[in-house]
VOROKOL-873354 format. One record per residue: residue in three letters; x, y, z of N, C-alpha, C, O in turn. Coordinates in steps of 0.05 Angstrom, whole numbers, plus 5000, padded with zeros to 4 digits. Atoms other than C-alpha are relative to their C-alpha. Example, Ala and Ser with C-alpha at 12.3 -4.5 7.8 and 13.67 -1.06 7.14 Angstrom:
<nodes>
ALA501849765000524649105156501850245000503950245013/SER498449764999527349795143498550225014499550445018/
</nodes>
This chain:
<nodes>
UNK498849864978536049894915499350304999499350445020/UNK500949635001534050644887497450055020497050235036/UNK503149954999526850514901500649915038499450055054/UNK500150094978528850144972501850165024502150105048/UNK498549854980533150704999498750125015498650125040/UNK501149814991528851204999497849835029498049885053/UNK501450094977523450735036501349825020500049655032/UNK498850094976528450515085499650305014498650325036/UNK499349704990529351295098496650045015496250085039/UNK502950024995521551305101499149835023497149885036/UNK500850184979521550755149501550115029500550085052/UNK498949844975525951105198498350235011497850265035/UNK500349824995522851715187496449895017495050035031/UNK502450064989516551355210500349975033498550055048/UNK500150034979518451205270500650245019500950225043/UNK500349834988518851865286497150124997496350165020/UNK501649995010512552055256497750005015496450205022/UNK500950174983508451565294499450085023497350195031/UNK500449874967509851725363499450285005498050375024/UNK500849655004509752515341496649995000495550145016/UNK502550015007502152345319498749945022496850085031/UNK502150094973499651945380500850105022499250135040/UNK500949844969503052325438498650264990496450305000/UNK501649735016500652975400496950075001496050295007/UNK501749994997493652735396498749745004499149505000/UNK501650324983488752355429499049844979498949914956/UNK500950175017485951745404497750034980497549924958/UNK502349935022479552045379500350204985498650264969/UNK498749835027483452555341500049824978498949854956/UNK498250175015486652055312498449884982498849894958/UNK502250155011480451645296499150184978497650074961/UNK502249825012477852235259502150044980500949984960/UNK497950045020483552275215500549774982501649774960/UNK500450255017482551565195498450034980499150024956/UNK502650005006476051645175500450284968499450274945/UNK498849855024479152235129501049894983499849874962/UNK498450205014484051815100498949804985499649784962/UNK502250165005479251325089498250114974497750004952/UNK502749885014473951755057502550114969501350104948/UNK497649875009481352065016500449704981500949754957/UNK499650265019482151344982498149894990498749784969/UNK502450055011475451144966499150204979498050104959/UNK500649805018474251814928502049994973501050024950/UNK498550005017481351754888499349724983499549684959/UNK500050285021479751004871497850074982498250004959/UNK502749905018473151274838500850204978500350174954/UNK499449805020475451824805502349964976502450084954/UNK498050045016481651524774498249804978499549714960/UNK501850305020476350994732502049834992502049784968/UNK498650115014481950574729501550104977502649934962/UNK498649945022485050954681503650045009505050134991/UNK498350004984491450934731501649764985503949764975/UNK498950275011492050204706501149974969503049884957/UNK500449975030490550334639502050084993503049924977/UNK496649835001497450814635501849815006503149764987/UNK498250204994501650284668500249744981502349604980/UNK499750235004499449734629500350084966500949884953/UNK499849975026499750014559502550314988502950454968/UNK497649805006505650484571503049854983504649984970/UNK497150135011511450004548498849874967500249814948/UNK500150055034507049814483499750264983500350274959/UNK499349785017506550494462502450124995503950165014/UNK496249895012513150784427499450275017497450405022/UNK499949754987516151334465499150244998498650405016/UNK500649725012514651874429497150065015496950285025/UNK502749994994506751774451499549995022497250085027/UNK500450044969507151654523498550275007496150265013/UNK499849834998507252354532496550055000495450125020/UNK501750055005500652304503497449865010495149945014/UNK501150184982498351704535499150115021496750105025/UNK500249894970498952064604498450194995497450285016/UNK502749764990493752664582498249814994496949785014/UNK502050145002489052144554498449905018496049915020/UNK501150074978488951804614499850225025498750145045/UNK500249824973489252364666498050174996496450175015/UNK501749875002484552874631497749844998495950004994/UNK503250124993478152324638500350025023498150085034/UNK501250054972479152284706500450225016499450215039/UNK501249834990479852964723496850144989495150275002/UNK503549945003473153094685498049895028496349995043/UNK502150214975470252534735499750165021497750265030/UNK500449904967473352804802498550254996496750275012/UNK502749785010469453464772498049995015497550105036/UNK502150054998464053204773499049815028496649785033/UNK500550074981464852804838500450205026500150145050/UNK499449784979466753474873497650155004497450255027/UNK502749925000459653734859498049805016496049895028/UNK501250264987456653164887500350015033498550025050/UNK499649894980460353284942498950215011497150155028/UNK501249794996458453904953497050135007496250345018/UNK503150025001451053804948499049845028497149885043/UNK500850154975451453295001501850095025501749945045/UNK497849964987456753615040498450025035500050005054/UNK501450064970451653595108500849805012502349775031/UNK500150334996450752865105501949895003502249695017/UNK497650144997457152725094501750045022502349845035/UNK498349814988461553205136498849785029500549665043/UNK501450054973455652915199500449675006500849565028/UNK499550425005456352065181502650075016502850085041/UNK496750074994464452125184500650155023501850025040/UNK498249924992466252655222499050165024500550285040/UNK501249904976460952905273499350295004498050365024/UNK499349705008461953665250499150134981498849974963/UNK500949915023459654095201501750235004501150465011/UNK497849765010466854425185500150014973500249804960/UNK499849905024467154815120503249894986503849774965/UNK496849975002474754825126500349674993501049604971/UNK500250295008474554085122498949944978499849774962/UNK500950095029470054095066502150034982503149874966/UNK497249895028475654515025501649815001501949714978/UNK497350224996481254005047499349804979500449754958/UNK500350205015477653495026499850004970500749804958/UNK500849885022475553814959503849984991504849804977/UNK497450035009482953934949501749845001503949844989/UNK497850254993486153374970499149804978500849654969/UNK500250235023482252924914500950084988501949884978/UNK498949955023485353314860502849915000504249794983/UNK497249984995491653354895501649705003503949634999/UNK499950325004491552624903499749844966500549624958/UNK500050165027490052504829501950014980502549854963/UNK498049815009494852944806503349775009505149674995/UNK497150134989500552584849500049624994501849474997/UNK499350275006498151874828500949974968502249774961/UNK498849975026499452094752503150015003504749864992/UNK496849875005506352454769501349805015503649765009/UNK497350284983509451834818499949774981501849604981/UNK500350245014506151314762503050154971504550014957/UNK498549985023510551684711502850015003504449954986/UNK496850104980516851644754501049714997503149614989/UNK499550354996515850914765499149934973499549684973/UNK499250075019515150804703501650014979501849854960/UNK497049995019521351074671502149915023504549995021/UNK498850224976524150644733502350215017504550185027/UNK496949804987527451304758498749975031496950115041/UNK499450104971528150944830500950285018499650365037/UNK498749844989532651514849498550275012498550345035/UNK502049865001527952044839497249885022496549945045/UNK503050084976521551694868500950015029499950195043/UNK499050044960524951534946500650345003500150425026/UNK499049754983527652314948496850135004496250305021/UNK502249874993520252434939498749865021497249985035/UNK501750044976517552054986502050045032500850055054/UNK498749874980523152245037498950404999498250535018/UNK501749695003520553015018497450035016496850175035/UNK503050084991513552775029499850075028498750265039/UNK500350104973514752475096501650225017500750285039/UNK499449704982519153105122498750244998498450365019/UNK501849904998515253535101496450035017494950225023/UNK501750074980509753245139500250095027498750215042/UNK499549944971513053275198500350265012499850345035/UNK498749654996515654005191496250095000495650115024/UNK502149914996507754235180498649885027498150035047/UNK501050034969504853795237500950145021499450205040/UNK499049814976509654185282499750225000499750345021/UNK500549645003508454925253497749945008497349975032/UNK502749954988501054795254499449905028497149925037/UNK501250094972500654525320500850255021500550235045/UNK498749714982503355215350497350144998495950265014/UNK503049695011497355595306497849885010496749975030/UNK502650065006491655185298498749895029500049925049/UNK499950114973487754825356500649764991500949704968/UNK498450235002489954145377497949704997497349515012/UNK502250285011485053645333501849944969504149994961/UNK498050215022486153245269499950204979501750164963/UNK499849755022485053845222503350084993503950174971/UNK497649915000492953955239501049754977502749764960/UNK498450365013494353215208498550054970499749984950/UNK500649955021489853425153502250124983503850014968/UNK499449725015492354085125503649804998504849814977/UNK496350144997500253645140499949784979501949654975/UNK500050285020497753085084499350124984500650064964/UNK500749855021494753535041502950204988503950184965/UNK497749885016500654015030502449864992503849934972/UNK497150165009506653445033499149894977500749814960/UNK500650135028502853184978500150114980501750074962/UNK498449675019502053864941502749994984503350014961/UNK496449825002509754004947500349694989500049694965/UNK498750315017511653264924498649964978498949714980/UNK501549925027507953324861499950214989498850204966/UNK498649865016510153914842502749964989503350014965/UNK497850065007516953704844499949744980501249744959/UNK500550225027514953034804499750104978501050014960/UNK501549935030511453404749502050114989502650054966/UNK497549765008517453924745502149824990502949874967/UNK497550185003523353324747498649884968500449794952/UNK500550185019519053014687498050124982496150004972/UNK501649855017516153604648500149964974498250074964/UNK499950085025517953374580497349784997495449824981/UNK502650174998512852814592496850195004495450264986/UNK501849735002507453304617500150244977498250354967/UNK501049745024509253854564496950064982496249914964/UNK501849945009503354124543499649964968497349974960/UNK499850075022505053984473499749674990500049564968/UNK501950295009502153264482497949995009496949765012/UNK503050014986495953444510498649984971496249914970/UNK501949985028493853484432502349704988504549634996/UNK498350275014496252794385498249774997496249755012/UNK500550305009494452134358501249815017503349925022/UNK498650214987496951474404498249694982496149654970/UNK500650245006495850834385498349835014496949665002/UNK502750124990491350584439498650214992499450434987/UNK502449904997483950744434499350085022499849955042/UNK501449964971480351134486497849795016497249765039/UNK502350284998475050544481502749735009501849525019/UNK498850194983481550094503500450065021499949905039/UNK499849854973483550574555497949945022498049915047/UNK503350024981476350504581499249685004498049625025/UNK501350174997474849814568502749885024501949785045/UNK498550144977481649564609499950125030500649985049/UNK499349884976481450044666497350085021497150135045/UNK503849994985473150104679499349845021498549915043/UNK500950204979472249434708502050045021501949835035/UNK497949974987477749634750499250115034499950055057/UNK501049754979473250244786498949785014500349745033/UNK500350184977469549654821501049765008499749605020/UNK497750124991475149264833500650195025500150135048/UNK499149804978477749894873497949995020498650005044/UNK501449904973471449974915499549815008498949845032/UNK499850284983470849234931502549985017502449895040/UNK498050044982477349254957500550205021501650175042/UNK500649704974476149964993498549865016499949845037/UNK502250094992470549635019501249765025500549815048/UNK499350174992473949005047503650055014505049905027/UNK498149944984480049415065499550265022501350385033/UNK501449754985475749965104498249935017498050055038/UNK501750064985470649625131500349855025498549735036/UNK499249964966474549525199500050165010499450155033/UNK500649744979474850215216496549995000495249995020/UNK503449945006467050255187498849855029497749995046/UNK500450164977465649785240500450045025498850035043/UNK499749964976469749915289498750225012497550195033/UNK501449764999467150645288497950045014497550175034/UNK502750034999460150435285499449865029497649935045/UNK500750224976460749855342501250205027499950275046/UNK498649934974466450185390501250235003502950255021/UNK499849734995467050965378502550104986504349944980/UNK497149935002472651385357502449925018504449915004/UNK497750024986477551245410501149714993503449674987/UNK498550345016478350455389500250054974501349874961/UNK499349925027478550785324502250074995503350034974/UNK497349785002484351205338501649785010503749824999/UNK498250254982488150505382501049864978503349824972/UNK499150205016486650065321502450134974504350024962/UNK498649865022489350645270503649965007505549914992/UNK497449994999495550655308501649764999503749734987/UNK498850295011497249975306500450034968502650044957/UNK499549975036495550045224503150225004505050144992/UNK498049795006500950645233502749835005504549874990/UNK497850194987506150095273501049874962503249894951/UNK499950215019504249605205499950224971499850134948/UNK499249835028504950205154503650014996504849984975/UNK497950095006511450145163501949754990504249774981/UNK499050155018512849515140499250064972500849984954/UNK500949915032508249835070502950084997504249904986/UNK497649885011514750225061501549784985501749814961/UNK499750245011517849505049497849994980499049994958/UNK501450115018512149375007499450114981498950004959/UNK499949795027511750044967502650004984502950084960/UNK497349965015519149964955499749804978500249864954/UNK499650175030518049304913498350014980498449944957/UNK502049975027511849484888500550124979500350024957/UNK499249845017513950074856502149954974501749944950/UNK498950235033519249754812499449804989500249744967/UNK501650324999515749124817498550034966499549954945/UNK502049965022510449294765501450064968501349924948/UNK498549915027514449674711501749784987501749734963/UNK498650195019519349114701499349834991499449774967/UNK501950305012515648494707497750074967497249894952/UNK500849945027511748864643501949994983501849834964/UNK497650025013518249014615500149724995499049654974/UNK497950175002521548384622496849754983497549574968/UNK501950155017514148014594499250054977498349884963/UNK500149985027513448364536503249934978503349874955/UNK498250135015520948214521500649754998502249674981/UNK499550305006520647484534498049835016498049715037/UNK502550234980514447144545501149675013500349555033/UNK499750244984516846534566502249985021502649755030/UNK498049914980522446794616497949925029497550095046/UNK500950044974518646504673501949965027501350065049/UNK497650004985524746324712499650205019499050175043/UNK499049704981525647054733497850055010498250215028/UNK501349964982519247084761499249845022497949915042/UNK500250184970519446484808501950045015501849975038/UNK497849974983526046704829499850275016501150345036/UNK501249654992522847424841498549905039498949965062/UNK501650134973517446994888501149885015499849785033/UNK499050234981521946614921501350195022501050155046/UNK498949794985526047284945497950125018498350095042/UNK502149884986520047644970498849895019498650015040/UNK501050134975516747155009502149965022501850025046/UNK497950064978522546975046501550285023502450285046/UNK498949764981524647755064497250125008497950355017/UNK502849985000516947885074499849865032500049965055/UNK499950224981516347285117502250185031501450305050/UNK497149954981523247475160498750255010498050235034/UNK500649784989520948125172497350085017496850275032/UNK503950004986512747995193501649855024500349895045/UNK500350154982516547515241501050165031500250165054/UNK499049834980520747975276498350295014499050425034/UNK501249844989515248475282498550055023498250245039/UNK502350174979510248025320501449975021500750075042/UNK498450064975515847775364500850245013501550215037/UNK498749734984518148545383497750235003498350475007/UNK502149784999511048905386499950085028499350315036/UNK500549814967511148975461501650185004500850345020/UNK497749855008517849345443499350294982500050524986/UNK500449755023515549765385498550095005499350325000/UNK501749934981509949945418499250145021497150185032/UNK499449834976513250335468500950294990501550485004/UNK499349765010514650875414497750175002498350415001/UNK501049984997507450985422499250185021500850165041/UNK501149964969503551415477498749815014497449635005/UNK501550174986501451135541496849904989496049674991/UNK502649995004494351225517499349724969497149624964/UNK500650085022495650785450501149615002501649444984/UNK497950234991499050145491497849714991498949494987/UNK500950215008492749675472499849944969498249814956/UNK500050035045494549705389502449785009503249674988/UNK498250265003499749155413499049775000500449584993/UNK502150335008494748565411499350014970498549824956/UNK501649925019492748885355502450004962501949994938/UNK497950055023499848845314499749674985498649614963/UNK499250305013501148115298497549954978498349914956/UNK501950145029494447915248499850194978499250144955/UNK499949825026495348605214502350074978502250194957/UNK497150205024502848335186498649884977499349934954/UNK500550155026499347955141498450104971497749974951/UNK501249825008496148575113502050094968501550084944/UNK497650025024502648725071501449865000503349924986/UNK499050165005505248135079499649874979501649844965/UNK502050085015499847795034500350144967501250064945/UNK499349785029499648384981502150014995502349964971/UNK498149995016506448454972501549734982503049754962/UNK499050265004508147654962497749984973498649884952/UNK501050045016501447724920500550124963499950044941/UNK499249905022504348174872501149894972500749944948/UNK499150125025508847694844498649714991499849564976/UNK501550225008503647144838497850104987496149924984/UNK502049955018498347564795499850024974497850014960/UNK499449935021501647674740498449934981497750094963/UNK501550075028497647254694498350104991497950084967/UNK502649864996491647644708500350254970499350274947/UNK499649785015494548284683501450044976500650194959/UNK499450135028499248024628498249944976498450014953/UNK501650155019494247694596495950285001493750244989/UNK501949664998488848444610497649815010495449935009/UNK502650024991483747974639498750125024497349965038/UNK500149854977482448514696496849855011496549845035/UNK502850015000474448254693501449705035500249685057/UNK499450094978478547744743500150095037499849965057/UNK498449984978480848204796496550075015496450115040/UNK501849894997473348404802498149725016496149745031/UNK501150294987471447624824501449965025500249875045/UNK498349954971477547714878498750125014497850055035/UNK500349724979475748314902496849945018496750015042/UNK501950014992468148104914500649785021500749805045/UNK500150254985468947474939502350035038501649955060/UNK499549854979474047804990499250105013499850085037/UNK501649854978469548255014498849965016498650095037/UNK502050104994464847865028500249805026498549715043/UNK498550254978469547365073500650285018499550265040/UNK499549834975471648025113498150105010498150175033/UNK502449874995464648295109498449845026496949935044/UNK501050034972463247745155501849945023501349995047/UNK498150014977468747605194500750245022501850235043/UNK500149764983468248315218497850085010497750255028/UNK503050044978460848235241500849855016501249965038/UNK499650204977462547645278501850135026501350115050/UNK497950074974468547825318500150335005500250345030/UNK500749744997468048705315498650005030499850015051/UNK502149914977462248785364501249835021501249955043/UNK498650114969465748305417502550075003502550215023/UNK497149825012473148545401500950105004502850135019/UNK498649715001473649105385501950024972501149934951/UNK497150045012480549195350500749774989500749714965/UNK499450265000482648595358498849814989499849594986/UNK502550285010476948185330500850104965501249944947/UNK500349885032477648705259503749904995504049774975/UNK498750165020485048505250500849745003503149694996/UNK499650334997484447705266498350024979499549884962/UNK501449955022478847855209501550164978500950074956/UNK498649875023483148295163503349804996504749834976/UNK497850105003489247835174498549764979499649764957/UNK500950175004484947245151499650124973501150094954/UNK500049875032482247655090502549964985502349794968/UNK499150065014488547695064501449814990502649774968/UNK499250385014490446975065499249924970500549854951/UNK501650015023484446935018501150164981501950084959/UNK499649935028486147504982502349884984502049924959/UNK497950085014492547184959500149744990501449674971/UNK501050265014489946494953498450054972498949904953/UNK501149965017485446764905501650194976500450204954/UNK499149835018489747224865502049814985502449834961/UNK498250195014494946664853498349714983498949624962/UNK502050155019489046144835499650014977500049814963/UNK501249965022486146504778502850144981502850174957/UNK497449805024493446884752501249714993502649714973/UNK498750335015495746004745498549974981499549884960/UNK500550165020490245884707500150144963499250074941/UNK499549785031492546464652502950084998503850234981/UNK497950005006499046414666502049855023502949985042/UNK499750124987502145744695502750105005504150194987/UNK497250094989508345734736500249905034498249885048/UNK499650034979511645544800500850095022503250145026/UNK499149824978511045844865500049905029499850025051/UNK498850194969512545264916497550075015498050255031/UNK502549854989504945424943499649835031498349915050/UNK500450114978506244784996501850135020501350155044/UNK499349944975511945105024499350295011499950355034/UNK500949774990509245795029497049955019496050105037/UNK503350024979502345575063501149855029500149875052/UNK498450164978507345135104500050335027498650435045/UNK499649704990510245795129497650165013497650275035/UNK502449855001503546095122498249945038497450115054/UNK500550144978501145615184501250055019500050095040/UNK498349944974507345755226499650195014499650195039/UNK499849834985506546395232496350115007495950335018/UNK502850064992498646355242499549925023497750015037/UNK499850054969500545995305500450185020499350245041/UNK498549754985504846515325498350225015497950275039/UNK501649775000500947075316497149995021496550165037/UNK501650024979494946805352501149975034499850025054/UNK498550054982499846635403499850405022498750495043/UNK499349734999501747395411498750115002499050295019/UNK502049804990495647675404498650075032497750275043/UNK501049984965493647495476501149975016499949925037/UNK497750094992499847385500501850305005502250404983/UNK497649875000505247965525503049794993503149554991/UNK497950095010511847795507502249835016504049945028/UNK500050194977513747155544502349774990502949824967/UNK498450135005519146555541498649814970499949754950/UNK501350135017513246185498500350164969500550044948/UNK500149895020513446745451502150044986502050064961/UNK497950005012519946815440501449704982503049714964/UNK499550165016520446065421498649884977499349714960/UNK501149995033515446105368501450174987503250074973/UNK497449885017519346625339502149924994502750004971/UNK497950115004525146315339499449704986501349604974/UNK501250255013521445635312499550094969499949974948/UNK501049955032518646115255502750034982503049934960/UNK497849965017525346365235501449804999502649844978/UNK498650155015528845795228498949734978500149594962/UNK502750165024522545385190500550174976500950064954/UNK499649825026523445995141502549994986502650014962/UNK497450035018531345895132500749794996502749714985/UNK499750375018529845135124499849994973501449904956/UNK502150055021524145245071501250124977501050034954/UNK499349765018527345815039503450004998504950194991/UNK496149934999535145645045502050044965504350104959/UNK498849905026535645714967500650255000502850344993/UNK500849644992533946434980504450075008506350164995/UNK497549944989540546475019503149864996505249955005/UNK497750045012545346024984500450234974502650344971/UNK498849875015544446454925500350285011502150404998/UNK498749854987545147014966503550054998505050214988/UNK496250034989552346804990501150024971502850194965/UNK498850015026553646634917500750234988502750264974/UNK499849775014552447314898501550175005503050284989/UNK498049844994555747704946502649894994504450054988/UNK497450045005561647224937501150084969503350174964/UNK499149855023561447374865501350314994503150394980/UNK500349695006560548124872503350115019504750305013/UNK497449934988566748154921502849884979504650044976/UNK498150095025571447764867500850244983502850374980/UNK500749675016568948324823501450225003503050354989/UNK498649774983570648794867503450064998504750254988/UNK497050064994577848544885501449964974503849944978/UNK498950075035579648434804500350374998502250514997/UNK500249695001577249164800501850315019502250545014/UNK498449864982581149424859502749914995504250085002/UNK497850005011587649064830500450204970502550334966/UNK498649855024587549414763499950265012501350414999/UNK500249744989586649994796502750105012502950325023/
</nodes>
């Protein structure tokens, strides 16, 4: 609930956010800010070499005392890297600046230049948060983040002129200011007085778990990017900037998906190095998630002609464009709790057979249906991707670490709302539509009605509780 406040707060604040962004600026602003963003995650997955992972996954076997430690080990290789990928930059800074962005702005070069550090910097200081599971802490920063955002998009939009440079310089500093305050809340960890020490992993483990990782990351950049790439290429900035805002509609369910991730990870390590055979608690983990996962992709699809209106006029065709990109974090977050075996067991050389073989299914599904499309064709192709990707991530994490995750009735599910969604996509919001929705949700509180007896059980417990506690009182 620490970690899920804040990104409820986050999810509100989005919806202001959102509509601030697209009446503010036109679509091919917008587009061009993708394409930043874009180019902004592909650079951090590179530069971190996996050594992101490497911290997370070998933080609970090192004794406390060393962490401290841990975290320069792993952070000072990969600022050497981004170094050395900022020169790189720089050399090509023509080529590049003219591909993405049509311009040869300086000022953009700097952003960008600063924003990878500032991005590397803030994935160390939020990983060291979530990993001493201070919930409380992480959500005030990403409520910081996200107001902050909003407060710069509105100063700079008085100064500067009215392009995506404003949405820049507004992601680059909320990020800044929220990583300072991380590093500061958790300076004993940072103290400079563990930048020198002995730890117990090797840098040669550090490297060998977190390496195969770096093309893990750009297969999945790759197969999670290569719809704008496309769309770009096939149908210009302005369907760039339509499809982005839909993604902006379906970033809001991420908030849901960052909330469980974020504690997600730390414990499930926790709770496997204290009792490997505790499987229980992680089918009961999967059984929760899919079902509030589920519930929530259903009501999205069914209310996009609705949500959609928070939008500018100019951005009203990203509503065909909602329903197949639900399954975007729908997929990943349900996948989370079906990988485990993978990473438990450090065989990462797995996620690198996912990730390809993924790509390769969106690589064509976004030739095929892109160039006739548009939008629309990249997320009926990105929805589909992540079916796969989660078929595949639960495949290979059974065969290194079996358990049970009811796979007929989630594909069951999986089908219903596959109907739906195609339903919707070409469809405004009609008597038909409303009774698949209403078909999906109650197939989900058939399939899933364990979900919600122990629910009732709980709250009825927790109110007993309560009422015992309010008599001695």
């Amino acid at each position: 609930m620490d970690y899920a406040v804040g990104s409820g707060i986050v999810l509100i604040l989005g919806f202001v956010s959102s509509p601030l962004n697209t009446r503010l600026f036109s679509p091919e602003e917008f587009g061009k800010f993708s394409m930043f963003l874009l180019l902004a995650n592909v650079i951090n997955a590179i530069v971190l070499l996996g050594l992101d992972q490497s911290f997370v996954r070998y933080f609970y076997i090192e004794v406390e005392s060393n962490r401290g430690r841990l975290l320069y080990r792993t952070f000072t290789l990969s600022v050497i890297f981004c170094i050395f990928i900022t020169i790189i930059i720089i050399l090509f800074k023509q080529m590049l600046l003219q591909q993405l962005f049509k311009e040869q702005n300086y000022q953009l070069l700097f952003l960008i230049i600063l924003n990878n550090f500032a991005l590397l910097l803030n994935r160390f200081a939020m990983l060291v948060i979530r990993m001493k599971q201070n919930g409380k802490l992480f959500s005030t920063l990403q409520i910081i983040q996200k107001i902050t955002n909003i407060i710069f998009i509105l100063l700079l939009f008085f100064v500067l002129n009215r392009n995506f440079l404003i949405l820049v310089y507004a992601t680059v500093i909320s990020n800044i200011l929220a990583t300072i305050i991380a590093i500061v809340a958790e300076r004993d960890l940072w103290s400079y007085k563990n930048f020198r020490g002995k730890i117990n992993t090797t840098s040669q483990e550090l490297l060998k778990y977190g390496t195969p990782l770096i093309f893990t990351f750009l297969i999945t950049w790759l197969f999670q990017s290569s719809d704008r790439l496309f769309i770009k290429h096939y149908q210009g900035y302005k369907e760039l900037g339509i499809y982005s805002a839909a993604f902006s509609i379906i970033a809001l369910l991420n908030a849901v998906q960052m909330a469980f991730s974020m504690f997600w990870v730390p414990v499930a390590y926790e709770k496997f190095e204290q009792d490997l055979d505790n499987k229980a608690f992680f089918t009961k983990v999967n059984k929760i998630v899919t079902f509030v996962m589920f519930f929530i992709s259903i009501l999205i699809v069914l209310l996009k002609d609705v949500i959609i209106l928070i939008l500018g006029e100019s951005y009203r065709p990203a509503s065909s464009m909602i329903p197949f990109l639900v399954f975007m974090p729908l997929m990943y977050t349900i996948s989370e709790t079906t990988v485990l075996g993978i990473n438990f067991k450090k065989k990462s050389k797995y996620h690198i057979i996912i990730t390809l073989l993924t790509a390769i299914v969106n690589l064509i599904g976004h030739s095929i249906l892109i160039p006739s499309m548009g939008g629309i064709g990249a997320a009926i192709s990105t929805g589909f991707t992540y079916i796969v990707f989660f078929s595949l991530r639960t495949f290979f994490s059974k065969k290194l670490y079996t358990n049970n995750y009811n796979l007929k009735k989630f594909y069951l599910v999986t089908i219903n709302l596959i109907v739906f969604c195609f339903y919707a996509t070409f469809n405004s919001l009609d008597i038909i539509c409303i009774l698949l929705g209403i078909f999906n949700v109650i197939t989900l509180l058939f399939i899933y009605k364990e979900v919600l007896i122990d629910s009732l059980v709980l709250i009825k417990r927790n109110n007993k509780v309560l009422q015992r506690y309010n008599l001695k009182e």
